[in-house]
C-alpha positions, 0 to 999 in steps of 0.5 A: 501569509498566502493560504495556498501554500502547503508545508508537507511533513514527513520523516526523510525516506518515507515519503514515497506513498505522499509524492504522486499525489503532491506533484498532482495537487495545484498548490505551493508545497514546501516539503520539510524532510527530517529524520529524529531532529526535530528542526523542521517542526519548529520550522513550520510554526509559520505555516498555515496549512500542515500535511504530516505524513505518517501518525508518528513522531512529527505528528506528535511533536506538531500536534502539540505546537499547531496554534489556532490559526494553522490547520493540520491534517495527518495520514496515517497508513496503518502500523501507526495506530497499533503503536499506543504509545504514538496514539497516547501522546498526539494530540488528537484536539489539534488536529483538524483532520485524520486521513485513513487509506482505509475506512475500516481503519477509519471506524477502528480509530473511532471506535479505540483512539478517539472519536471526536477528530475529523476523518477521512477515507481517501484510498492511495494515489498509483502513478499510472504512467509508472506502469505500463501493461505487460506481455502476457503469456499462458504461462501460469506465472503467479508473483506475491511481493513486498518490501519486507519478508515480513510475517504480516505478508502471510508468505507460509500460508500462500505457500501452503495453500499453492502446495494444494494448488500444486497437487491438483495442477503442476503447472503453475510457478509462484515467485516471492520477493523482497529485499534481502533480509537484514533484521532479525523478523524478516529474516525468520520469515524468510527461513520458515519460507524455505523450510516449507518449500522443502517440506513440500518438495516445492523447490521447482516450484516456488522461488524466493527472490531477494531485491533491492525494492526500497530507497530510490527504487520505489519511485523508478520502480525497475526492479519491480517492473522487472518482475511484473513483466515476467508474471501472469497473476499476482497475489495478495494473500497478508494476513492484513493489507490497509491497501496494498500497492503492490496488488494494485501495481500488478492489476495496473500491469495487466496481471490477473489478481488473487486476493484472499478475503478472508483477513483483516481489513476487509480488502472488498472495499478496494478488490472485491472483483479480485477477492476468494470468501475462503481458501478453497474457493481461491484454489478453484479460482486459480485452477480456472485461470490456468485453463485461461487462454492468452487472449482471454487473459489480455481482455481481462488484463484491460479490464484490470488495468481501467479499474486501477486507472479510473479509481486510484489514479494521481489525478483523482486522488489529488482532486479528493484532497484538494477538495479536503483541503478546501473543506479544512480552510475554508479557502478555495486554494 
């Protein structure tokens, strides 16, 4: 059996954050996509080297299949770990390494989950080509977005604290999307948005855009473009973020960033150049940046842009996990 074969594991759908990296990894992948049947997984008892995506179902089920010989590796993001019934049921004794995208996750599973198991902190991979750098302008276009309407997002606060931006500076705008909320959570969400946009006369203000950001649209990136095109800053402002691509989506853009600091997670570890200690220090901020000239903001755009380029691009995130790789074999694949 060739060791430089890879069988990549992954529930149909969910495999746009691992892509990148594998089409940058120099080894044979064997993709095995697969949703609640469990075909795939039984599959890949021949295989030697197993990447499972996500801390879910698969890796469950291969967790407790892997033989000695095979070497096994799961990523897991982030809501996988706050799911007990998941962590209960891996298991962890098969699995030769965990990899977070996040360390403090990382200590968190250590600390919680298990503290035996192998792990690994290697940020996400960003395709640098899938974003080139906007025009900007001295618009004070701000842009917060995300697949969901989710309350995780923090969308009410960003509002209540651009209401305070509002009040000492009208010249800004802010723009909030997300798909069209189809289930019960996000759509609250995205009540509670509107409400307080009314409740603070923002309607000229602040915008709620609906669109399609999920399904093929995550690897063309259209819409998203779209968006980012037409924006001068963009926000990070979840309650927690375990990366939060769409942050570095913007920067890669050329946008200026806002990310709040005060949250779970810690987000210094990726965004310190970009992150407010408190609320009223992230006010100051963004009032500064809109006395920013274009010009000003096109040299810090650059700037943005190379951080993203020279720490989470496809080419270095696929070097890490080669080396990985390497360590968990004992091979030079």
């Amino acid at each position: 059996m060739s060791n430089n074969i890879l069988h990549f594991i992954c529930e149909k759908g969910k495999d746009h954050f691992a892509e990148p990296i594998l089409e940058k990894i120099d080894l044979s992948i064997i993709r095995r996509m697969g949703s609640n049947d469990l075909s795939h997984i039984i599959n890949s008892l021949g295989a030697k080297n197993i990447w499972v995506e996500w801390a879910s179902h698969p890796a469950i089920m291969v967790s407790k299949v892997k033989r000695p010989w095979q070497r096994l590796i799961i990523r897991l993001h982030r809501y996988e770990m706050y799911r007990q019934k998941w962590m209960e049921r891996i298991n962890w004794s098969n699995v030769d390494c965990v990899v977070f995208v996040n360390s403090e996750l990382e200590m968190e599973f250590k600390k919680y989950i298990n503290n035996s198991v192998n792990t690994i902190t290697i940020p996400n991979a960003i395709e640098i080509d899938a974003f080139m750098p906007v025009q900007l302008s001295n618009t004070n276009s701000i842009l917060a977005y995300g697949l969901h309407f989710h309350p995780i997002k923090a969308y009410d606060k960003l509002i209540e604290l651009f209401a305070k931006v509002i009040k000492k500076n009208p010249n800004f705008n802010l723009t909030i999307a997300g798909q069209n909320p189809t289930h019960e959570l996000y759509q609250k969400c995205y009540d509670e948005c509107k409400e307080l946009i009314d409740e603070y006369d923002l309607s000229d203000k602040v915008k709620l855009v609906e669109l399609n950001i999920g399904g093929d649209e995550l690897k063309t990136h259209s819409n998203i473009k779209t968006l980012l095109n037409s924006h001068n800053a963009i926000m990070s402002y979840s309650d927690m973020e375990s990366f939060h691509y769409a942050f570095a989506e913007g920067l890669l853009s050329g946008l200026q960033g806002f990310c709040r600091g005060w949250r779970e997670l810690n987000p210094y570890e990726f965004w310190n150049n970009w992150c407010y200690d408190n609320e009223e220090l992230m006010i100051e901020g963004i009032l500064k940046w809109g006395e920013m000239n274009t010009k000003n903001r096109e040299i810090v755009g650059k700037e943005n842009r190379q951080y993203i380029i020279d720490n989470f691009s496809t080419e270095i995130i696929a070097k890490r996990y080669k080396k990985l790789f390497v360590k968990i074999t004992g091979y030079n694949l």
